[in-house]
N, C-alpha and C positions, 0 to 999 in steps of 0.2 A: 393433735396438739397445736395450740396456737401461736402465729410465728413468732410473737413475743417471747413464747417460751423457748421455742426455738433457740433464742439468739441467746438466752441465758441460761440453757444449755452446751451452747458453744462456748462460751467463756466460760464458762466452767472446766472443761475437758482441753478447752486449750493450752495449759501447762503440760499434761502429760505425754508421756513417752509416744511415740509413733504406734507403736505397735496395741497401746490401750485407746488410744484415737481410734481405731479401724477396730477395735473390739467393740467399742463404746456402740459405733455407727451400726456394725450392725445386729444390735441388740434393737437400736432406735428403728432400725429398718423390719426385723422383727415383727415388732409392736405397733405397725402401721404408722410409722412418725414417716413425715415425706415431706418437702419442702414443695410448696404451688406457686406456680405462675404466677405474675403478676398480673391485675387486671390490664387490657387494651387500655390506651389512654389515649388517642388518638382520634380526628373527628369522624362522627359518622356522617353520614347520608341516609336519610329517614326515605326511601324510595315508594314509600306510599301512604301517603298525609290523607286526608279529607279534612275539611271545615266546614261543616254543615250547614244550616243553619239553626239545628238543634244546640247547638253550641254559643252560636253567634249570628245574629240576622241579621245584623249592620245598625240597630238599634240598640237591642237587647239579650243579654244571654248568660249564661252561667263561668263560661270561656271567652272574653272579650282577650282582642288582639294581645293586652300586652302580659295578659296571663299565658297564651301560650307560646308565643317569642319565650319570655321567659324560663317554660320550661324546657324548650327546645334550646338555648343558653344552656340553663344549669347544666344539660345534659349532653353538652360538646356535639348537639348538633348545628351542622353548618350548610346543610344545602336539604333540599324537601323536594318531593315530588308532592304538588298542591293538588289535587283532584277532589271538585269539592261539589255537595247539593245544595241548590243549584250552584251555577260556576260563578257568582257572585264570589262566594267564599275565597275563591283561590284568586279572584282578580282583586278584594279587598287584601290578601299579604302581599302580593306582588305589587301595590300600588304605596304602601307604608314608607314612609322613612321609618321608621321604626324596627321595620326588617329590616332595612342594612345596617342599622345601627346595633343589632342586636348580631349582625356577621351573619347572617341566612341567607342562605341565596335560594331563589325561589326557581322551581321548572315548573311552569305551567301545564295541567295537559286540559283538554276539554272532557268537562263528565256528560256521558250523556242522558244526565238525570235531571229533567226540572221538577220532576216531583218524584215520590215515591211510587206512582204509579207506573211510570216510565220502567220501572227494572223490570216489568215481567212483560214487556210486550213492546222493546225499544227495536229490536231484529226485526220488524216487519213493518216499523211505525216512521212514514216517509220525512217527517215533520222533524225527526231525529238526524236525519241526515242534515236537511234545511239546516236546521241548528248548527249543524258543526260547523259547516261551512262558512255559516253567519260567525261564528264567532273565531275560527281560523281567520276571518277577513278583516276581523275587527283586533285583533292580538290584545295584548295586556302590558301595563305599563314595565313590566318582568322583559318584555321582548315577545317575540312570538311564541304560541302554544309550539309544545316540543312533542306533544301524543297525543293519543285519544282513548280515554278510560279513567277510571276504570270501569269496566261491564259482566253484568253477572250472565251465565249462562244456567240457568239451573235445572235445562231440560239440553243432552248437548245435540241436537237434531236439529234445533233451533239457529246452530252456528252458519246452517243451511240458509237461515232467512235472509229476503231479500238485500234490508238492508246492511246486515252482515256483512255478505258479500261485496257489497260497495267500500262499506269504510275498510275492510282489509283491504280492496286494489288503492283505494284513494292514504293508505296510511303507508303503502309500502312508496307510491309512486312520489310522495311528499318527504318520504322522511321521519315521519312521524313515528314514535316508538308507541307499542300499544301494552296497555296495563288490563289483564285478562283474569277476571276470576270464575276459572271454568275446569272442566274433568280433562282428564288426560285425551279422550275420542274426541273433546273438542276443540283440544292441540291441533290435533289431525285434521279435523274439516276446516278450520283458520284457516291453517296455513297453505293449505290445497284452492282458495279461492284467491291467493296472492297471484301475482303473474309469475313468478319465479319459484311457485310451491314451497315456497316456507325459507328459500335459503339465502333471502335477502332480507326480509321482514324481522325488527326487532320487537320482539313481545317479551315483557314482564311476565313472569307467571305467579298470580298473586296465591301464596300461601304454599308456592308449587304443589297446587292440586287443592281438587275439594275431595273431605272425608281421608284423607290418607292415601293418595297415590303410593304403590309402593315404590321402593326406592329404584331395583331395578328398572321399573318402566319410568322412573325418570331418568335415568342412566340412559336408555335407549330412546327419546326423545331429544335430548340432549347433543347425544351422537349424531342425529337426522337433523336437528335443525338449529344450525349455527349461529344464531341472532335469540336463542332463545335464553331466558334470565330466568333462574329461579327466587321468588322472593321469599324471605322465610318468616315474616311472621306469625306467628298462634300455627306453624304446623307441626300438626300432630305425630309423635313419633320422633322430631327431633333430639330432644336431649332427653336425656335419663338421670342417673344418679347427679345429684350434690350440682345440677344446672348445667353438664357439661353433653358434650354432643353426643349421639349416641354411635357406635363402631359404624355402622354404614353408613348415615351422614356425614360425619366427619372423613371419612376415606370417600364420597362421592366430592366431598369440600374439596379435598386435595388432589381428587383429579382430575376439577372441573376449576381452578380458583379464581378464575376471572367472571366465571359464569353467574356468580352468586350474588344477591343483595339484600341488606333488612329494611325493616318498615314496619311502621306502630299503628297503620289502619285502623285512625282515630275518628270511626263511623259513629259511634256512641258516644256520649259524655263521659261515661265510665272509664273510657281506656284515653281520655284527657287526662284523668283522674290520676291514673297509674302511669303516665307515660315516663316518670323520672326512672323509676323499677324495671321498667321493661329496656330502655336502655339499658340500664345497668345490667341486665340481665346477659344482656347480647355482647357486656363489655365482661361481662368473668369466661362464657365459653372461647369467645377471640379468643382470650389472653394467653388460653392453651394452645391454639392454632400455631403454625411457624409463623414468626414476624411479618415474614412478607406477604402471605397468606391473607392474615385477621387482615392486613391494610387494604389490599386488594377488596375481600368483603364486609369492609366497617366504609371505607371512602371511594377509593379507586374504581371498580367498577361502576361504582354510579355517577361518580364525576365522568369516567372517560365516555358513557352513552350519551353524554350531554355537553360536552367539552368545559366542565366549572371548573376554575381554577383552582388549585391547593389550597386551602386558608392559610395565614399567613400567621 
């Protein structure tokens, strides 16, 4: 029943007697009438953006800046993780007046993608290091890069490669937070090439997990390694019925609540496209969460990896 109905319903029933009040209720309780949450209204934190240049190439494209400020706006987002191919992308929003004027605050991270051909062979490609470096040295008008990623692993043995192994010692001994879209065994070998095995090192876990990690084995990664973030969007498994979370998510939600972050991994034009929806999406299951909860992961968590202020 819809809350409209709701409420005139309630007027209706509120003249009478106490005791046809509490008959009335649950007749309506019966009949599956239930009063819903309200949506989250509060700002998000988009924790893993890309700008491509399929979108936008500094010339030309289908998503020009002030298309997507805009709907990063509409959609009460207020801070982004920028990681973008190449990293043009994220130094053009970080360079805009137009982004502070539109209330975005940008975290840069460095991608380490100049082209497409870079995802399947960056682990062992020395040029790729060079690169971070060069561009950690050069920062962006945003302040300096705050990570490094995001990076596909889609064989996890590979998290072995040389270069791997570099940018984890060089992303723990910096500071640097890293944005990872890889299998749960590649959790494992990450964080075992850090100096401090995984229990200093913050890493994003994009999608927490490829293919469906089950939940358990994020429960127990989780547990092992204190800096690690699950990020939740397109994972499979999360919600169920009518968009809300499903029984195991939602109770790893609550008893992990700082742990958690969203993000609209706008790699395609398509999910440009859709971006108002997919917020919105992530603002009806919040809105079930406890208060402090949803805020923790709609803002909080992703501000406090990066120390961004409250919007105001």
């Amino acid at each position: 029943m819809a809350s409209s109905t709701y409420i005139q319903v309630l007027r209706q029933i509120w003249p009478l007697p106490l005791a046809c009040k509490s008959m009335v209720a649950i007749v309506l309780i019966a009949f599956g009438f239930q009063a819903h949450a309200a949506d989250y209204t509060g700002p998000l934190f988009d924790a893993h953006l890309h700008y491509n240049e399929e979108a936008w190439d500094g010339k030309t494209g289908p998503h020009p800046p002030a298309d997507v400020l805009a709907r990063m706006k509409a959609s009460g987002v207020r801070a982004i993780v920028a990681n973008s191919r190449p990293n043009a992308g994220s130094l053009t929003l970080a360079g805009l007046p137009q982004t502070r004027e539109a209330g975005v605050t940008v975290v840069p991270f460095v991608r380490l993608y100049r082209n497409r051909a870079d995802y399947t062979g960056w682990f062992a490609d020395e040029s790729i290091y060079t690169m971070v470096q060069t561009e950690l040295a050069r920062g962006t008008a945003a302040g300096p890069y705050r990570g490094i990623g995001e990076f596909h692993l889609y064989d996890s043995a590979n998290a072995d490669g040389p270069v791997a192994q570099k940018l984890m010692v060089l992303a723990e001994e910096r500071d640097l937070v890293v944005l990872a879209h890889v299998d749960d065994v590649a959790i494992d070998l990450l964080m075992a090439h850090t100096p401090t095995k995984g229990q200093k090192l913050r890493l994003i876990w994009a999608h927490t997990g490829i293919g469906g990690t089950p939940v358990e084995r994020v429960d127990a990664l989780m547990a092992r390694y204190p800096g690690l973030v699950g990020e939740l969007s397109y994972r499979p498994g999360l919600v169920c019925d009518d968009n809300q979370l499903c029984p195991a998510w939602r109770a790893l939600l609550l008893k992990y609540p700082t742990r958690f972050v969203i993000g609209s991994d706008t790699w395609v034009n398509q999910r440009w496209q859709h971006y108002e929806s997919l917020m919105q999406g992530y603002r009806q299951w919040l809105g079930r969460l406890p208060t402090d909860v949803a805020r923790k992961v709609a803002w909080d968590n992703g501000a406090g990896l990066f120390g961004v202020q409250a919007p105001r």
